[in-house]
Phi, psi and omega in degrees: 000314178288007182253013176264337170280152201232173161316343181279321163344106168244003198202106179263140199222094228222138163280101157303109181251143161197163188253357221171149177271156197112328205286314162289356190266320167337277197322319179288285189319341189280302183241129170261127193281151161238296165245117201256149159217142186271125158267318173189172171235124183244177190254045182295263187286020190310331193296284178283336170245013168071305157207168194286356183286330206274304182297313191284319167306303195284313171333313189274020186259026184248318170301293202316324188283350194290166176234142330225324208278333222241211214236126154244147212231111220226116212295124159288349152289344199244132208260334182309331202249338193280327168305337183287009185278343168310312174278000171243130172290005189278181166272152166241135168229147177271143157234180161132194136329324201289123187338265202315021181269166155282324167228115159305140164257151167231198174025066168262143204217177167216167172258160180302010189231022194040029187270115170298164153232148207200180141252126166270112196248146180216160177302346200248013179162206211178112154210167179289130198225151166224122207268148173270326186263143171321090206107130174318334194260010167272005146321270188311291170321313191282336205290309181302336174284323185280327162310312183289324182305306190278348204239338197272350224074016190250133201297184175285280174346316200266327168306281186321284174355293201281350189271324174290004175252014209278143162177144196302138212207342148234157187255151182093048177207074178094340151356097171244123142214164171279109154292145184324323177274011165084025163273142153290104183260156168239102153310094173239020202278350164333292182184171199241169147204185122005283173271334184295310171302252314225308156322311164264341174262034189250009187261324173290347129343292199282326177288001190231029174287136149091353170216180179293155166220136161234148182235136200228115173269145151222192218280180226206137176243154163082048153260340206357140294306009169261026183276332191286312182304302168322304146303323172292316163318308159241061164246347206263320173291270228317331155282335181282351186252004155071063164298159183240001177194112177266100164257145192260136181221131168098160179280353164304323179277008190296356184251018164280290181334299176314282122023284162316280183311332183264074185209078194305296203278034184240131188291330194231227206229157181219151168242162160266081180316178092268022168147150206309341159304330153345297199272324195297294175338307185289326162302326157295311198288333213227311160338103159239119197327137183110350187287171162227119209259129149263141187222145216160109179213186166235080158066014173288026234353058193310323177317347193290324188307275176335282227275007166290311191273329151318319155310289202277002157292357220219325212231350185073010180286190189122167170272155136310000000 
């Protein structure tokens, strides 16, 4: 990717992908960053790196590579990430909710399609943003955009502007669309973890104030000895957040079921599938307008459900 920049380049913009710690500090030695920014240290890869003390040991090697000049750009909400200002010789500026960040959401709301809003404050102003995109966590995300934006030269107006201009560029990531019977899919099926899973089912909360909502889980992959935990955990939100109809698909995934049922004051119901012809079949059998449907799996070709419900978005199928 970094041999694809020409004189015309003015902004090279690269993922430090790892497996192990070292792996990013390598990546740094190879294109060395003038400015990183940590979005969280999350349970992705926990399978491989043992903790999350462990994941943030590797995270921070993306600051450590910055040099005297550059910019570390840093969540101020997630405290793991908030610590790295410690590891860097850089200027640091913060973002998120949190009082001491620098550049902030206050007032946040959401709309019936979970797309948030917010005021965006910075030292140099305030304005207001409305997001395009789906899910509470795309607040944080944007917040981290808006920081590299304000450090790029681009005013709070001209930020806010663009962040409200915003719309999805991959697919199987957050995907709300509407079927012809007035049922609601959230295409979240790209890949799964822990916080990522925890994250759409609280966007399916929000789209699903006031109507049914189901969430069709498959197995979460890379937790490795956390795996049983890791599932049972979001099975146990997904009841605390009053999903009203859960399908679990596959037996791998079964302590997302488990996870759930054993949550006694949760009204509603969770099944153990076997395998997304399953789910689709119960979904067909169960849909009524007004549901609100989530899909989610770790590549586990959770996609086959959505491209079921999709099909029949297209053609008027569904239960009545």
């Amino acid at each position: 990717t970094a041999l694809q920049a020409g004189p015309a380049t003015r902004y090279l913009v690269l993922e430090k992908g790892a497996r192990g710690v070292g792996h990013v500090r390598y990546l740094c030695d190879v294109v060395p960053p003038r400015i990183a920014v940590v979005l969280n240290v999350g349970v992705a890869h926990l399978g491989e790196f043992g903790s999350r003390e462990t994941i943030a040991l590797a995270k921070g090697e993306l600051v450590e590579a910055l040099p005297a000049d550059g910019l570390a750009v840093l969540n101020a909400d997630d405290p793991l990430v908030d610590a790295m200002a410690t590891r860097t010789a850089a200027r640091v500026v913060r973002y998120g909710e949190a009082a001491h960040a620098d550049v902030r959401a206050v007032d946040v709301t959401a709309d019936e399609r979970g797309r948030a809003a917010y005021t965006l404050v910075t030292p140099e102003g305030n304005a207001p943003v409305r997001l395009a995109l789906t899910g509470p966590h795309q607040v944080s995300n944007s917040l981290a955009a808006a920081a590299v934006a304000r450090e790029l030269g681009m005013s709070v107006t001209e930020t806010a502007a663009a962040l409200g201009a915003l719309r999805l560029v991959s697919t199987r990531r957050m995907d709300v669309f509407d079927r012809a019977d007035g049922v609601t899919v959230i295409d979240d099926s790209y890949n799964a973890n822990p916080a990522s899973m925890a994250a759409a089912l609280r966007a399916l909360a929000d789209l699903g104030e006031g109507r049914r909502s189901v969430a069709v889980l498959g197995y979460m992959a890379e937790l490795g000895p956390f795996e049983r935990d890791g599932h049972l955990e979001v099975g146990r939100l997904a009841a605390d957040l009053g999903v009203d109809r859960l399908l679990v698909v596959g037996e791998p995934a079964a302590p997302i079921h488990e996870g759930a049922t054993a949550v006694r004051d949760w009204g509603g119901e969770s099944v153990l599938l076997t395998d997304q012809a399953a789910a689709v079949e119960v979904l067909r059998s169960e849909l009524r307008p007004g549901d609100v449907v989530l899909v989610k799996g770790s590549r586990y070709r959770t996609w086959e459900v959505v491209d079921a419900l999709r099909a029949e978005a297209t053609t008027g199928g569904g239960a009545a």
